[in-house]
C-alpha positions, -999 to +999 in steps of 0.1 A: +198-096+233+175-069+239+154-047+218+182-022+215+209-041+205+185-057+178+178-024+164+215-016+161+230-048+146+198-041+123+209-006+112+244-016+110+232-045+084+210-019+063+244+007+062+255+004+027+293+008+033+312+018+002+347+021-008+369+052-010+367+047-053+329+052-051+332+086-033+356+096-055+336+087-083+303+101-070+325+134-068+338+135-105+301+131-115+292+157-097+322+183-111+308+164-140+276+180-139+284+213-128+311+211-161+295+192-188+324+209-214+349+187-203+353+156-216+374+142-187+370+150-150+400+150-126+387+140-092+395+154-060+424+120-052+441+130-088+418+105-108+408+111-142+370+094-153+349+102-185+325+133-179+291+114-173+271+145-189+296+146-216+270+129-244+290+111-268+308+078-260+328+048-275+317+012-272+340+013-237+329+044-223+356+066-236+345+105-246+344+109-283+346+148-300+314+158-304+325+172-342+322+143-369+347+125-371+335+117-339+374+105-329+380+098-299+389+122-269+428+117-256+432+112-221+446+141-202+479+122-194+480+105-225+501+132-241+522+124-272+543+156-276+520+166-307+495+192-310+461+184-323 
């Protein structure tokens, strides 16, 4: 092997290859950002994920209402045919 083939089986070791999920994740937090009123975040592949710079959070990572009682947020598709 030569000093060139090295170097590229070296950067192709260092390449931090990541799934299709982290992307799409990395892109809710950025809508995220841009929209910290919103508790839930529908990424860009029709995936809802907690608002990172939301601010108030269950034990599991849920959104909670930032008004006591602090209850928790309902997911977007989680819909029970009641208003609340």
């Amino acid at each position: 092997m030569n000093y060139y083939q090295n170097l590229q089986e070296q950067e192709h070791n260092d390449f931090n290859y990541t799934s299709e999920a982290d992307w799409d994740k990395e892109d809710a937090r950025i809508i995220g950002e841009q929209n910290t009123n919103y508790p839930w975040i529908c990424s860009g592949r029709d995936v809802w994920y907690p608002n990172p710079y939301w601010g108030k959070y269950d034990q599991s990572g849920n959104p909670l209402r930032k008004e006591y009682p602090f209850a928790n947020v309902p997911h977007p598709e989680s819909y029970d045919g009641e208003e609340s």
